[in-house]
N, C-alpha and C positions, 0 to 999 in steps of 0.2 A: 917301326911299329908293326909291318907286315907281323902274321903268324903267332903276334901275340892278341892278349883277352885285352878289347878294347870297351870306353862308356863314354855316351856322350855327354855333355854338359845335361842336357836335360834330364836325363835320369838319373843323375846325379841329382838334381833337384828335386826330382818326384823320392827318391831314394830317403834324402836328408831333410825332405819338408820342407824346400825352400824353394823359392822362385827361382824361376832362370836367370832374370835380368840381372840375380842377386849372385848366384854364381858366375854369370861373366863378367860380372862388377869385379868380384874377388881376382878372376883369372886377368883379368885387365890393366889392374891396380898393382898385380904381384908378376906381372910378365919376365921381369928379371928369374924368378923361381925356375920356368919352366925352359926346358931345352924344346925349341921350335922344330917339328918333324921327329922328336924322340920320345918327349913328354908328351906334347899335345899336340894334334892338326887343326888350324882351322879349316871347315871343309867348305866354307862361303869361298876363302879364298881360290880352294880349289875349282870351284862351282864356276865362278867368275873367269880365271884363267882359262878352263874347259872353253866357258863357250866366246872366249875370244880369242882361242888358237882353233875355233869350229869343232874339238874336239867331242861327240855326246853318246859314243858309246863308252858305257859305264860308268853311265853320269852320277856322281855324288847324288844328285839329288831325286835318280830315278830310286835309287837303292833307303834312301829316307824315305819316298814317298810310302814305296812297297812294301819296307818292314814294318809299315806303319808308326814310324815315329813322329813324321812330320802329314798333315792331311794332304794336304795338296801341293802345285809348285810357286804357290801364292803366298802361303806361308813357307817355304822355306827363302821364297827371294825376298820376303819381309823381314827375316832373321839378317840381323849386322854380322852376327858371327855365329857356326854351328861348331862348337869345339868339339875334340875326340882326345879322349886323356886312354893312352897306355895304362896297363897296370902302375907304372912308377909316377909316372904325372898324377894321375887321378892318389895314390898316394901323398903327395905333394900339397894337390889341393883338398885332402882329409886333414893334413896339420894346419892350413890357411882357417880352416871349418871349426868355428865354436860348436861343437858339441860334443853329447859323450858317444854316440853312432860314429864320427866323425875319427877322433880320438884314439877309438878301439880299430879301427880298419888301420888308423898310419901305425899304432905300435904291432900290430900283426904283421904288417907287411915288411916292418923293421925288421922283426924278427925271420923272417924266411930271407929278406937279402942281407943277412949275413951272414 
């Protein structure tokens, strides 16, 4: 995923009008879909691994604090999962998405990867 345009679940939500709970319900339910580390990161997982190899420079969740996605590190340790879909996951999970926002993003994106 390095180098490529990434989104996180959340604004994916804020994007499609939908809750979050309700998109990682979707990414949850449909985990067979996405390639783990290509499609999608979860970054809790990362977050968690960090800080029990004591790793915390460039900590996932300094970098949600500060781009202001997430407020504090209260809510982000509150979050079960922080997902980050690639351009082709987040594709992925536009065909999972009822709607016609939804819909129009995965035939776009059809269309450029082929």
């Amino acid at each position: 995923m390095r180098g490529q345009p990434c989104i996180l679940a959340k604004q994916v939500a804020e994007l499609h009008g939908q809750e979050l709970k309700e998109i990682n319900r979707i990414v949850n339910n449909n985990a067979d879909w996405f390639d783990d580390e290509i499609d999608v990161v979860d970054l809790k997982k990362d977050i968690i691994s960090d800080i029990c190899s004591g790793v915390v420079s460039n900590h996932p969740s300094d970098f949600l604090i500060k781009s202001g996605y997430y407020t504090n590190t209260q809510a982000v340790g509150g979050a079960r999962h922080i997902y980050l879909f690639s351009q082709q996951g987040y594709a992925l999970l536009c065909k999972l998405l009822k709607s016609d926002l939804a819909r129009q993003i995965y035939k776009q994106n059809r269309r450029y990867s082929q």
